[in-house]
C-alpha positions as CSV (number, residue, x, y, z in Angstrom):
1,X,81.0,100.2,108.2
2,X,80.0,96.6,107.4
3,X,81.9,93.5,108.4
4,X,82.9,93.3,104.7
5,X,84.7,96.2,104.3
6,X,86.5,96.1,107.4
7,X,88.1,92.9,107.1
8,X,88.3,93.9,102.8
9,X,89.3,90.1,101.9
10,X,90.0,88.1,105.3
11,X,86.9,86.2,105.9
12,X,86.5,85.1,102.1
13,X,90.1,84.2,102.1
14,X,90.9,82.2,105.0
15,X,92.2,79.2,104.1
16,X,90.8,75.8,105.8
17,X,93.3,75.6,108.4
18,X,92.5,78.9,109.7
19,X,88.6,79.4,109.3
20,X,86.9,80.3,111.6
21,X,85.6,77.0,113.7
22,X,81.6,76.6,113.2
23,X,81.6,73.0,115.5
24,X,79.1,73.5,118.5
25,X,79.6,74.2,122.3
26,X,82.0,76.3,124.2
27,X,86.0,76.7,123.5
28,X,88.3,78.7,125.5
29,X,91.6,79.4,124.1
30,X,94.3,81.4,126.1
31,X,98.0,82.0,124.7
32,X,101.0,84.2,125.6
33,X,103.6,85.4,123.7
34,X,107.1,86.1,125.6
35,X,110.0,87.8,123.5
36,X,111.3,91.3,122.3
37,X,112.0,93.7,120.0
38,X,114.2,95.8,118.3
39,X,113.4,98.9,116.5
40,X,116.2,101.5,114.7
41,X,113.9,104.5,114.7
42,X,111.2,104.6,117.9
43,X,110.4,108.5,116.9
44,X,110.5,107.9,113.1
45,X,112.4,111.1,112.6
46,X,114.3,111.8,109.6
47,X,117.4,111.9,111.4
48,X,120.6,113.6,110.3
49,X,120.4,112.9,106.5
50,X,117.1,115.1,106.8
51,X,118.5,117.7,109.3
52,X,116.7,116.7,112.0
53,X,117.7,115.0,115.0
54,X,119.6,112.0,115.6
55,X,117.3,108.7,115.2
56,X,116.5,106.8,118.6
57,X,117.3,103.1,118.4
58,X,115.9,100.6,121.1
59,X,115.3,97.1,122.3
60,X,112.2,96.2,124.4
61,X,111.0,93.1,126.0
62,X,107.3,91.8,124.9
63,X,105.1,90.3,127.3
64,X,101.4,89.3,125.1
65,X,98.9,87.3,126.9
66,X,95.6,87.0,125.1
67,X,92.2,85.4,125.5
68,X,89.6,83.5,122.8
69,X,86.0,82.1,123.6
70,X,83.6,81.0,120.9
71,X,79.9,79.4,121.8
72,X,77.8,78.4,118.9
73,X,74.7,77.1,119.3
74,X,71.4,77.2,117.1
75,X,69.9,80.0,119.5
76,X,73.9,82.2,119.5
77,X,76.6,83.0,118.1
78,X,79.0,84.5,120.8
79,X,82.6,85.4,120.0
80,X,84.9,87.0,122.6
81,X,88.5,88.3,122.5
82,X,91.1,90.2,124.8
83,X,94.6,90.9,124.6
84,X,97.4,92.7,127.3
85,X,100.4,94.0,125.7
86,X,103.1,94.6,128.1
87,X,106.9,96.7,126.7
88,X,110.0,97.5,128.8
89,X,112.7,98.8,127.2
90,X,116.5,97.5,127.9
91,X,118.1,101.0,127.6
92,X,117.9,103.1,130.9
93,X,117.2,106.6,128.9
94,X,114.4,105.0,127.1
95,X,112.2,104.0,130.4
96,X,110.1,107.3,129.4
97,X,108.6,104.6,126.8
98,X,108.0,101.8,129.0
99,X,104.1,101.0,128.6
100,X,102.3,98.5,130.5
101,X,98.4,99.0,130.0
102,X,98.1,98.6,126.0
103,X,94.6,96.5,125.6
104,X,92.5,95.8,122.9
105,X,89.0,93.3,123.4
106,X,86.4,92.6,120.6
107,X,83.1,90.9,121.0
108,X,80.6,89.6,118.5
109,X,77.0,88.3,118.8
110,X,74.6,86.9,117.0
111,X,71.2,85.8,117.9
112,X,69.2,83.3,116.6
113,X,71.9,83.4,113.7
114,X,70.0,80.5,110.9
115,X,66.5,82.1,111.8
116,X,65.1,84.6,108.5
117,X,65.6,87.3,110.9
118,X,68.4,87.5,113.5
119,X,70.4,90.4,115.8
120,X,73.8,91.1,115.7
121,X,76.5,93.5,117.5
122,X,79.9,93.6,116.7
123,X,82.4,95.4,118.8
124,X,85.9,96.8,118.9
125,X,88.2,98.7,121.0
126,X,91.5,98.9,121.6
127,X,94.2,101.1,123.8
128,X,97.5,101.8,122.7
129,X,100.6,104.1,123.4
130,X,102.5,105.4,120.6
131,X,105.8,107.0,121.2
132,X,106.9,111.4,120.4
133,X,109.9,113.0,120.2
134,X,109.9,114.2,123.6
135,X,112.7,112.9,125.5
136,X,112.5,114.9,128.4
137,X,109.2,114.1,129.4
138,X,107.7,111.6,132.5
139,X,106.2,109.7,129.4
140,X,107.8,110.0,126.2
141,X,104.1,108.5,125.1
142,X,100.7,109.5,123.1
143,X,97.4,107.2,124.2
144,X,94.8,106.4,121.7
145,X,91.3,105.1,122.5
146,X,90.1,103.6,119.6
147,X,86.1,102.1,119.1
148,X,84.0,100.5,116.4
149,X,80.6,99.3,117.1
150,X,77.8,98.5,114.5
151,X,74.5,96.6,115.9
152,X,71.2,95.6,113.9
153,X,69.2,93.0,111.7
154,X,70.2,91.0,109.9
155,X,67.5,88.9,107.4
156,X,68.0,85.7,105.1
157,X,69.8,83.4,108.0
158,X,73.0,82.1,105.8
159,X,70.6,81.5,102.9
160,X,71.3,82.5,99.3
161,X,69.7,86.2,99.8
162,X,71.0,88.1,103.1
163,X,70.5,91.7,104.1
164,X,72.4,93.8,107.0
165,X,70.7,96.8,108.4
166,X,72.9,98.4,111.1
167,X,73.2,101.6,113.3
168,X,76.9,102.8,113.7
169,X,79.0,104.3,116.9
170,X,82.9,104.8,116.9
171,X,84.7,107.0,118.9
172,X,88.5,107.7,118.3
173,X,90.5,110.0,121.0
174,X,94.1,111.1,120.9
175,X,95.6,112.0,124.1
176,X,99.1,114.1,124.8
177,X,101.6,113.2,127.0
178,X,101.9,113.1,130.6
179,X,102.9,116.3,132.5
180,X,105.0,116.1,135.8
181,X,102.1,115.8,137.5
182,X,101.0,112.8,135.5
183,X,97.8,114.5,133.8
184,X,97.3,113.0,130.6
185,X,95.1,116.2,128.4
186,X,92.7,115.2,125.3
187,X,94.2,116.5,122.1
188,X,90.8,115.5,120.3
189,X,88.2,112.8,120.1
190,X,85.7,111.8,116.9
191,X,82.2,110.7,117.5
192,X,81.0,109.0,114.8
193,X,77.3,107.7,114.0
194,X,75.0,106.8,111.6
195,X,73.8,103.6,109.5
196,X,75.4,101.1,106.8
197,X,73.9,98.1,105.0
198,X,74.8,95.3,103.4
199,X,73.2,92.8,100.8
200,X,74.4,89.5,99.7
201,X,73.3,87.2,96.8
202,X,74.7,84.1,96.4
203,X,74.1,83.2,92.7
204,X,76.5,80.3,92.7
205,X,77.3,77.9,95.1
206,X,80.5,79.4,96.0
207,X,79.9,83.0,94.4
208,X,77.8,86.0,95.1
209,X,77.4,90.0,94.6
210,X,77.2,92.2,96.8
211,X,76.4,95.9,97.9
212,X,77.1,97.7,101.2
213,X,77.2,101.1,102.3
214,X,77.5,103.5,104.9
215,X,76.1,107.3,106.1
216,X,77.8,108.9,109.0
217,X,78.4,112.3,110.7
218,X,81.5,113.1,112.5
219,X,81.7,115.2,115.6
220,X,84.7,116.5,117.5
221,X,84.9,117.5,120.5
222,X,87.2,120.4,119.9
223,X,87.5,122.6,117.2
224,X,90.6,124.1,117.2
225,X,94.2,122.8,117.7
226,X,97.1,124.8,119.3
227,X,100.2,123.8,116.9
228,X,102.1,126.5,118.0
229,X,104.2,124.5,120.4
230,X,104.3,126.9,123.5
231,X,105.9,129.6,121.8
232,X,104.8,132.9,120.7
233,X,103.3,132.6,117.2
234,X,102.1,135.2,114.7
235,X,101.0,132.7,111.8
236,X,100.0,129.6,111.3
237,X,99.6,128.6,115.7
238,X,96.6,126.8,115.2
239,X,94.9,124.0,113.1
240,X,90.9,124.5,112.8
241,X,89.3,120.7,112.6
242,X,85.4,121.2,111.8
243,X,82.9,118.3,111.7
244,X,82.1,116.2,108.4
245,X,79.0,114.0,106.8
246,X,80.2,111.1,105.1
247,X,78.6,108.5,102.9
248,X,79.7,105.7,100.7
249,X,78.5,102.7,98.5
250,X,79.8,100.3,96.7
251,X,78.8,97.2,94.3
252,X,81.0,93.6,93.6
253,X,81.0,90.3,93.3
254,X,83.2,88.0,94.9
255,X,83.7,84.0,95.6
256,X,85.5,81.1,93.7
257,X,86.8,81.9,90.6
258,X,88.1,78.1,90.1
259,X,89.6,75.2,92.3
260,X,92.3,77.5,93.1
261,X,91.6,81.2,93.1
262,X,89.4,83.4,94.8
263,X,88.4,86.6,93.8
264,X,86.8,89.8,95.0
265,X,85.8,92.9,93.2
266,X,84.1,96.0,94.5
267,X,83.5,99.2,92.8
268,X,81.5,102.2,94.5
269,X,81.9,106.0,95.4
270,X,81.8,108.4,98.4
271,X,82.0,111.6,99.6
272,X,81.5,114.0,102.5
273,X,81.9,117.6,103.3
274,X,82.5,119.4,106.3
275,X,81.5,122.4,108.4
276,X,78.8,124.9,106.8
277,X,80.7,125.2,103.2
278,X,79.6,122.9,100.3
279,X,81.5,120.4,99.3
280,X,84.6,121.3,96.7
281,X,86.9,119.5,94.4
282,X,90.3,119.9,96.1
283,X,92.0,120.4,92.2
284,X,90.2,123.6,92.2
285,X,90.1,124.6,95.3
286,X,93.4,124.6,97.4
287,X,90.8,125.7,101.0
288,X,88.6,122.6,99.8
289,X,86.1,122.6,102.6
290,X,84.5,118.3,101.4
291,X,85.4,115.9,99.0
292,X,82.8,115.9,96.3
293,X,83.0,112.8,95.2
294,X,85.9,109.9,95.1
295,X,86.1,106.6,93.8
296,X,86.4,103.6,95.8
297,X,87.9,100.4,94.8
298,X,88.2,96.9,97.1
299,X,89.7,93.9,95.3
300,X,91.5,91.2,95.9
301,X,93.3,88.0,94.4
302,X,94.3,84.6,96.3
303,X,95.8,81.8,94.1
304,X,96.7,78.8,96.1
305,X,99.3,76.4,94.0
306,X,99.4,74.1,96.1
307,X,98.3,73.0,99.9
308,X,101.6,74.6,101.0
309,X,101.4,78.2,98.9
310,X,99.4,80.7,98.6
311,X,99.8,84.2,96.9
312,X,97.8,87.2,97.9
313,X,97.3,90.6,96.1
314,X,95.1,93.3,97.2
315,X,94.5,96.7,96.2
316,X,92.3,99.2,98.4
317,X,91.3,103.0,97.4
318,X,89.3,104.7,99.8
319,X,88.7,108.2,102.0
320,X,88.7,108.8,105.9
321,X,88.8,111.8,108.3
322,X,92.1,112.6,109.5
323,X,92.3,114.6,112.9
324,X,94.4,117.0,111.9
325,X,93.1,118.4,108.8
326,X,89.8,117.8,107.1
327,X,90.3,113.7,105.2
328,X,92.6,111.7,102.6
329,X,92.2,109.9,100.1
330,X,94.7,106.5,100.1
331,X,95.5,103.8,97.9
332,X,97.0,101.2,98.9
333,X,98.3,97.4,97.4
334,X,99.9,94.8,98.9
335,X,101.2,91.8,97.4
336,X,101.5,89.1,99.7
337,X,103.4,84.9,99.6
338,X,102.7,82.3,102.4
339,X,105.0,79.3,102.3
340,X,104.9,76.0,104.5
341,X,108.2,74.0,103.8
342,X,107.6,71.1,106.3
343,X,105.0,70.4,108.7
344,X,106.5,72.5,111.7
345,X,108.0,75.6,109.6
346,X,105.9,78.5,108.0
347,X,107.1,81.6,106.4
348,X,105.3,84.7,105.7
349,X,106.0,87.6,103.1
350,X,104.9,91.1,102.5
351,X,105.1,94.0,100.5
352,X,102.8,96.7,100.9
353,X,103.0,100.5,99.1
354,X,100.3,103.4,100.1
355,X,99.6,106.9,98.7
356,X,97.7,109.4,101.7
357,X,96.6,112.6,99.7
358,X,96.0,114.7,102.3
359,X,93.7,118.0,101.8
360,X,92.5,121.0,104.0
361,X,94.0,122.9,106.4
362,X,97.2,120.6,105.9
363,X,97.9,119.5,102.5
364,X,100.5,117.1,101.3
365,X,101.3,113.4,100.2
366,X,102.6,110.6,101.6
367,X,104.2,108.0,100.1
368,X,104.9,104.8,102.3
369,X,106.2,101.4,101.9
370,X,106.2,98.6,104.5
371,X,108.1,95.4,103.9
372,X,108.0,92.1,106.0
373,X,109.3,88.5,106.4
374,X,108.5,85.7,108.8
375,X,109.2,82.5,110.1
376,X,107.3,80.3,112.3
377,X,108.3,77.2,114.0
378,X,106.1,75.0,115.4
379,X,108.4,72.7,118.4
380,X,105.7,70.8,119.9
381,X,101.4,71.4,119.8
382,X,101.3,74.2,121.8
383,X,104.2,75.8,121.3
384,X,105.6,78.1,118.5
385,X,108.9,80.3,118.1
386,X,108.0,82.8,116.0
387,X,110.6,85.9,114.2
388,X,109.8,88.7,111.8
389,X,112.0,91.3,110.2
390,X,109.9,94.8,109.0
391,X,111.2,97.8,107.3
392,X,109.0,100.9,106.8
393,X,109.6,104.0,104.8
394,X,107.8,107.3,104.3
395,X,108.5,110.1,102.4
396,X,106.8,113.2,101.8
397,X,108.2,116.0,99.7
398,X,104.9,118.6,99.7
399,X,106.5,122.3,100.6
400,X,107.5,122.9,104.2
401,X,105.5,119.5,105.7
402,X,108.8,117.5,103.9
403,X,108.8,114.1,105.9
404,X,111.3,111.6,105.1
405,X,112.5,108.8,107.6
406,X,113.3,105.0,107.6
407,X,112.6,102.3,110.4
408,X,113.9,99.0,110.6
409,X,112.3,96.6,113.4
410,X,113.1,92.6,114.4
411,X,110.7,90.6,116.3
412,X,111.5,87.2,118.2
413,X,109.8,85.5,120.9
414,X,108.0,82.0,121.8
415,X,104.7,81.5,121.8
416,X,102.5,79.0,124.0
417,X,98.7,78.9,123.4
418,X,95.7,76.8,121.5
């Protein structure tokens, strides 16, 4: 997947204050974040209004050092990242979620970076627990590996006409829960490779089309998973997740539209299909073994008032494997308000609504909504208190996978850091 599509809208739409800093020579820029956090639903069950079990509520202490360093020179580009996140929970029955070895680092470099033809490898990982329902257990928690690489060419050097040619590896494994004994088993990992490209033409100073696109095959490494929980089971005890070829492209234009809005449209298709089977449309077939073909959509609107406002709106529709059927298809908008009332204070707003249509061996939708607020205070140069408030919501009505819960979290904490 090209740079493009992961970020969708980021890089075009960074404001000045937070570009990304092109100056030359080496920077270094360490910052830790100290605070907490409280969340009403840690298992996001549907609690008693759903007939399940009672919600879990929980406050945690935060502990988020992290790590920046940038070289540019006319020979590299080198960007480097790490972050530690550290979480202890107040409550004494909640220790079984304690988790103190959540990481994530990301490295990118590019050589000879203004020559016609340059290299360029682009890295991420990141380790994180998530917590289950399993109160009983050493450690209530699920670890996921997750890893996106993409390395190759890349032709025109930041002139009007650029071309991306790159070879693809991610990985993404999902681990169980600890045993007495601390063993940690592998519910599944996806290996993922293949190619994607990219090209760029900058027709207008500040405007240009684009293409990009992507072929990839995805591997598991196991084929079938046990869902039947431990128990004896006559139906249904096991979920059969069978490797997939994907592929997409898609065509837009995108740059500044006038002194104060910035736009980006992209239009393409993709499909992919999985195990021996050809590909089916899932309306007519309810064992649908590939998606055919699906429509992709990435766009995006910024309009910036004034120097202290800006107003984002994004809409995404796309496809992706999921481990525990065959893929879904999402679609996803977010509408978005940045406000700086004096120098020092910042607030942030989101709303954000998403659609998963889910088809193969399970099949349902998911409807989700995610609201947030934010305020940041900046109390000296280095130094930042920072508080949001997020609510999330999902609900799921599809036959016997009905899912319905609600999660309300708070963040605060203090912030020290270039």
């Amino acid at each position: 997947m090209s740079k493009r599509q992961i970020f969708i809208l980021g890089l075009l739409y960074s404001s000045n204050a937070m570009a990304e800093d092109q100056s030359p020579g080496l920077k270094v820029k360490p910052s830790i974040s100290m605070g907490g956090e409280y969340r009403s639903n840690l298992y996001l069950d549907e609690g008693e209004a759903g007939g399940g079990d009672p919600v879990v509520s929980g406050t945690a202490l935060l502990l988020n050092p992290t790590l920046k360093v940038q070289q540019n020179s006319n020979a590299v580009k080198l960007q480097l990242g790490a972050g530690y996140g550290a979480r202890r929970f107040v409550e004494s029955d909640l220790q079984n979620l304690n988790t103190f070895n959540d990481a994530q680092g990301n490295v990118k470099l590019h050589i000879l970076p203004s020559s016609p033809v340059g290299f360029q490898i682009v890295d991420g990982f990141s380790s994180n627990n998530r917590p289950v329902n399993q109160p009983s257990a050493e450690s209530a928690l699920i670890r996921v590996y997750d890893n996106k690489m993409n390395a190759g060419f890349t032709i025109g050097g930041g002139n009007s006409f650029n071309l991306n040619l790159s070879g693809i590896y991610n990985f993404r494994q999902v681990n169980g829960i600890k045993d007495k004994q601390g063993i940690q088993e592998m519910i599944n990992q996806r290996n993922t490779m293949g190619a994607g490209w990219g090209v760029s033409w900058k027709f207008l100073p500040k405007t240009s089309v684009f293409l990009d696109g992507s072929y990839l095959q995805n591997k598991w490494s196991i084929d079938n998973i046990d869902t039947s929980g431990g128990v004896d089971c006559t139906e249904n005890c096991s979920i059969a997740v069978q490797d997939s070829t994907a592929w997409y492209s898609v065509v837009g234009v995108e740059g500044q539209m006038t002194p104060k809005t910035l736009l980006k449209i992209g239009v393409g298709a993709g499909g992919s299909t999985y195990g021996d089977t050809a590909a089916a449309d899932a309306s007519t077939d309810d064992k649908v073994s590939g998606l055919a073909e699906s429509l992709r959509v990435d766009a995006g609107l910024r309009f910036v008032p004034s120097d202290s406002q800006q107003l984002r709106l994004e809409y995404q529709r796309t496809f992706q494997d999921v481990y525990f059927t065959n893929y879904e298809i999402f679609n996803q908008v977010e509408l978005a308000y940045d406000l700086q009332l004096v120098d020092r204070v910042g607030i942030e707003t989101s709303l954000r609504y998403r659609n998963d249509n889910y088809d193969g061996p399970v099949d349902r939708t998911d409807h989700r909504l995610f609201a947030k607020g934010g305020l940041n205070i900046d109390i000296m140069e280095h130094m930042a208190l920072q508080s949001s408030v997020n609510w999330r919501r999902l609900a799921s009505a599809d036959g016997i996978a009905e899912i319905e819960y609600d999660d309300l979290g708070v963040v605060f904490g203090v912030n020290w850091g270039y």
